[in-house]
C-alpha positions as CSV (number, residue, x, y, z in Angstrom):
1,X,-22.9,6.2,29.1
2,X,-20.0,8.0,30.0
3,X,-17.7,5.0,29.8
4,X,-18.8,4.4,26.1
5,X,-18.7,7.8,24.9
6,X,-15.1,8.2,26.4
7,X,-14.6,4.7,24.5
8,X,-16.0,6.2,21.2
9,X,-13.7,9.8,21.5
10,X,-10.9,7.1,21.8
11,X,-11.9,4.6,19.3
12,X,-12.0,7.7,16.6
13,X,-8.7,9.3,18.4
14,X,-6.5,6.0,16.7
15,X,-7.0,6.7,13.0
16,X,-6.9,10.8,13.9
17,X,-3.7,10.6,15.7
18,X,-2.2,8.3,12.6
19,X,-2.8,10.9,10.2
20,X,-1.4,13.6,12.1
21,X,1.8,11.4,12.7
22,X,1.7,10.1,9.4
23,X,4.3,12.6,7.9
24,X,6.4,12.6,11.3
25,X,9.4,10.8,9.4
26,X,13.0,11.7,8.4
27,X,14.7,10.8,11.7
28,X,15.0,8.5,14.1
29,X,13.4,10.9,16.4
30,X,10.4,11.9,14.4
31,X,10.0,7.7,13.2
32,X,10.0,7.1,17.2
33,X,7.6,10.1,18.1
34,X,5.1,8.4,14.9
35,X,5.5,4.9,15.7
36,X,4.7,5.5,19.4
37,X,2.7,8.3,19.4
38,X,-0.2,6.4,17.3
39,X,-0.3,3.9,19.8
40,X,-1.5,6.5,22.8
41,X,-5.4,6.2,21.8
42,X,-5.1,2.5,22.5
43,X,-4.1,3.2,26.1
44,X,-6.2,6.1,27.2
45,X,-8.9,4.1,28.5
46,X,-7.2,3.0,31.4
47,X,-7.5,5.9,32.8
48,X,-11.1,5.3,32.9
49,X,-11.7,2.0,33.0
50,X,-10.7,-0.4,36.0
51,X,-8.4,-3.2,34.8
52,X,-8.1,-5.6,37.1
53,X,-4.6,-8.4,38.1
54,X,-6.7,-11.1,36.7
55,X,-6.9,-9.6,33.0
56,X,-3.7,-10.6,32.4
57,X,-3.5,-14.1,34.3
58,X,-1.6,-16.9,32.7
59,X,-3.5,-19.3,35.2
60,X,-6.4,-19.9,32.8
61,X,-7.8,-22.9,31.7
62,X,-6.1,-24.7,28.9
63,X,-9.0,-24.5,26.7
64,X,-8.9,-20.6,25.9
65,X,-5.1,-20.6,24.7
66,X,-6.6,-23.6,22.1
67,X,-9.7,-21.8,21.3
68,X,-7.7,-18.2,21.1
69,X,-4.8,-19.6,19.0
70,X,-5.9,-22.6,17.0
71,X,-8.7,-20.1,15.9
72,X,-5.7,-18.1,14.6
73,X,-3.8,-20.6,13.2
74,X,-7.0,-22.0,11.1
75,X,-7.9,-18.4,9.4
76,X,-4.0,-18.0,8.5
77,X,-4.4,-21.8,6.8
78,X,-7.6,-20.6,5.1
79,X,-5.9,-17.4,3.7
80,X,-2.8,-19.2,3.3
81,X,-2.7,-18.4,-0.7
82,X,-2.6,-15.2,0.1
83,X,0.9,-14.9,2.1
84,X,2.6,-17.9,0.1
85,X,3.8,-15.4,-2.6
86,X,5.3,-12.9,0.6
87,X,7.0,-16.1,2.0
88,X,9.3,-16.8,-1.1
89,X,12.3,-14.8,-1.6
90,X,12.0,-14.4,-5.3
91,X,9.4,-11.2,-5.1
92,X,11.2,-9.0,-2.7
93,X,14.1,-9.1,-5.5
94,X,12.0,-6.6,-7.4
95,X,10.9,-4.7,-4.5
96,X,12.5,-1.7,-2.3
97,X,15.0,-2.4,0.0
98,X,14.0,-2.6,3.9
99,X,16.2,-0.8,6.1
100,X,16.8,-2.3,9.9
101,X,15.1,1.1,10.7
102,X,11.9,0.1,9.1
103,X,12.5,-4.0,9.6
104,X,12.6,-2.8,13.9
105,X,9.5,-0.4,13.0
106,X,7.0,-3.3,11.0
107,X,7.9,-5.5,13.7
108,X,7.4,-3.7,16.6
109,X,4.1,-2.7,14.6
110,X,3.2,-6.6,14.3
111,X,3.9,-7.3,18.4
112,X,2.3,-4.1,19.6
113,X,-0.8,-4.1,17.1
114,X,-1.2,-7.4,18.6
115,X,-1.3,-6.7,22.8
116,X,-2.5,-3.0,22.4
117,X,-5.8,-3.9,20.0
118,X,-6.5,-7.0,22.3
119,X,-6.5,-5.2,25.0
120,X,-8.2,-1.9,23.5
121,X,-11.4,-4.4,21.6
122,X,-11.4,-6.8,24.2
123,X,-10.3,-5.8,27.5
124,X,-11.3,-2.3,27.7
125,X,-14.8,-3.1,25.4
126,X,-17.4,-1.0,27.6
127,X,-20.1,-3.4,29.6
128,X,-23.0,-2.9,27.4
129,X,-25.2,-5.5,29.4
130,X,-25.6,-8.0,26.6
131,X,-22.9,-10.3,25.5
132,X,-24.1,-10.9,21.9
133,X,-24.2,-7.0,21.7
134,X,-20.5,-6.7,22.9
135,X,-19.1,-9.3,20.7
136,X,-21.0,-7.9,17.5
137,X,-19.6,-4.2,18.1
138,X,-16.4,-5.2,19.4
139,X,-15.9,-6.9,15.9
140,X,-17.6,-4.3,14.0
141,X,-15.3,-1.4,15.4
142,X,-12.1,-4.1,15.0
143,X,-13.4,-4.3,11.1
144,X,-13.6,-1.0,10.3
145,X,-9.8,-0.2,12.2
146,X,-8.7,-2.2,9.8
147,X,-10.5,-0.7,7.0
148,X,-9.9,3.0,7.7
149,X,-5.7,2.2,7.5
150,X,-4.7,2.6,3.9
151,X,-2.1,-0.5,4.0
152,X,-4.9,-2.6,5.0
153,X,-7.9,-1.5,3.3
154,X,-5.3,-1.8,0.3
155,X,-4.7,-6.0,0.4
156,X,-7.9,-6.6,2.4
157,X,-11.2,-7.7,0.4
158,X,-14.5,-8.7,1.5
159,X,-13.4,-12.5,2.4
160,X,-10.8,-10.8,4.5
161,X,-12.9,-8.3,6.7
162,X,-15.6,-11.2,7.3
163,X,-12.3,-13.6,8.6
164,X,-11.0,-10.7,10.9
165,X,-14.7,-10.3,12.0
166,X,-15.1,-14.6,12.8
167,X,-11.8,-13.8,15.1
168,X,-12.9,-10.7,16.6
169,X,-16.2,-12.7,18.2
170,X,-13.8,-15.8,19.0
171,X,-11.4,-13.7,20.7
172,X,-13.7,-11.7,22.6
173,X,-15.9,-15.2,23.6
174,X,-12.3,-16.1,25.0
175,X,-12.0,-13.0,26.9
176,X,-15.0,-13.0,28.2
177,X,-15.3,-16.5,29.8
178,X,-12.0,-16.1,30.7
179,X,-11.7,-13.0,32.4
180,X,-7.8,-12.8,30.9
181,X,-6.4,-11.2,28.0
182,X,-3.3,-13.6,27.5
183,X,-4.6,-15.8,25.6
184,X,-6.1,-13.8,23.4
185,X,-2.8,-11.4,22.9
186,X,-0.8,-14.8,21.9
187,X,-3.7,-15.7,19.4
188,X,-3.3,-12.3,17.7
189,X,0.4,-12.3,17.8
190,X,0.1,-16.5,15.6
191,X,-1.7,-14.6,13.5
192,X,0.3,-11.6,12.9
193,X,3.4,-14.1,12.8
194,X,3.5,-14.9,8.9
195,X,3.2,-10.8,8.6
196,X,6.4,-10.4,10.8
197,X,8.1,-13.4,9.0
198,X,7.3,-11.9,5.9
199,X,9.2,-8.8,6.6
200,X,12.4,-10.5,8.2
201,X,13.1,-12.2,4.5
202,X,12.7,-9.4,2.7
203,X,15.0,-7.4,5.4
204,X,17.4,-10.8,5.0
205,X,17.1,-10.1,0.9
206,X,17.8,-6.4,1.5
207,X,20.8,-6.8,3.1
208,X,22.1,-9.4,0.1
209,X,21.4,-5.8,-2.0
210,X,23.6,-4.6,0.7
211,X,26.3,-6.6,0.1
């Protein structure tokens, strides 16, 4: 009970700490302290939880990297329409400059979002004593991350939450058979990937501004 509760004070720590960071900008300093400083929820359960070497073994079966990132790569295709417009030059011509400050910042955000909630849903998802009942909340909390972040909750609809929440009990199934994490971070970084491309062209068609 203890273990869950301490998960719970952490799991409500994340979007706490991001609105008391949120107006930490002006400087590199103060985007550093911000940027970093909103990840510390997602690692505070270590110090309660044991994590084993075997959490983040590449020696896994084949099967789990295939499961983990083809399951990836198929909700990007079915949401394709949706990032084809943010994959064409043309609309960041009408758009706000990116600055390398921000371009380094959005995709540190992709890579990091990507090992830290893995590990934070998955790995560090309190033993409940019922798989289906793990899985279920483990996607339920990953939902509702998403949906408490203005940026998300913003471009995210119904069709999205229910795609995030199909991933979430693939990603924990390949956790949890597994033992290891890897595969599940690299499944979440495909999927993050057309995010991260996204924002290197319109850094590339800030710099033409630039110029």
């Amino acid at each position: 009970m203890f273990e869950v509760l301490m998960y719970l004070c952490s799991f409500i720590l994340i979007p706490l700490n991001r609105r008391i960071l949120g107006n930490c900008r002006g400087s590199v300093t103060r985007d550093l302290i911000r940027v970093f400083g909103a990840d510390l929820p997602f690692i505070l359960p270590i110090f309660y939880y044991e994590v084993t070497k075997k959490t983040f073994s590449f020696s896994v079966s084949p099967f789990y990297y295939l499961l983990s990132i083809g399951a990836a790569i198929i909700c990007l295709t079915i949401q394709f329409d949706k990032f084809k417009p943010f994959l064409q030059k043309d609309i960041y011509y009408i758009l706000p400059p990116m600055s390398l400050r921000y371009f380094i910042i959005m995709q540190y955000t992709y890579f990091s979002s990507a090992i830290l909630e893995e590990f934070f849903y998955r790995a560090l998802f309190p033993n409940l004593g019922s798989y289906w009942l793990e899985a279920t909340l483990s996607g339920v909390l990953f939902c509702i991350a998403h949906y408490i972040q203005p940026e998300t909750r913003a471009r995210y609809n119904i069709r999205s939450y229910l795609i995030i929440f199909g991933l979430s009990l693939i990603w924990y199934a390949s956790y949890y058979y597994s033992h290891s994490i890897i595969p599940v971070m690299l499944g979440h970084l495909v999927y993050n990937s057309l995010g991260s491309y996204s924002s290197l062209i319109r850094y590339r068609v800030s710099k033409e501004f630039g110029n």
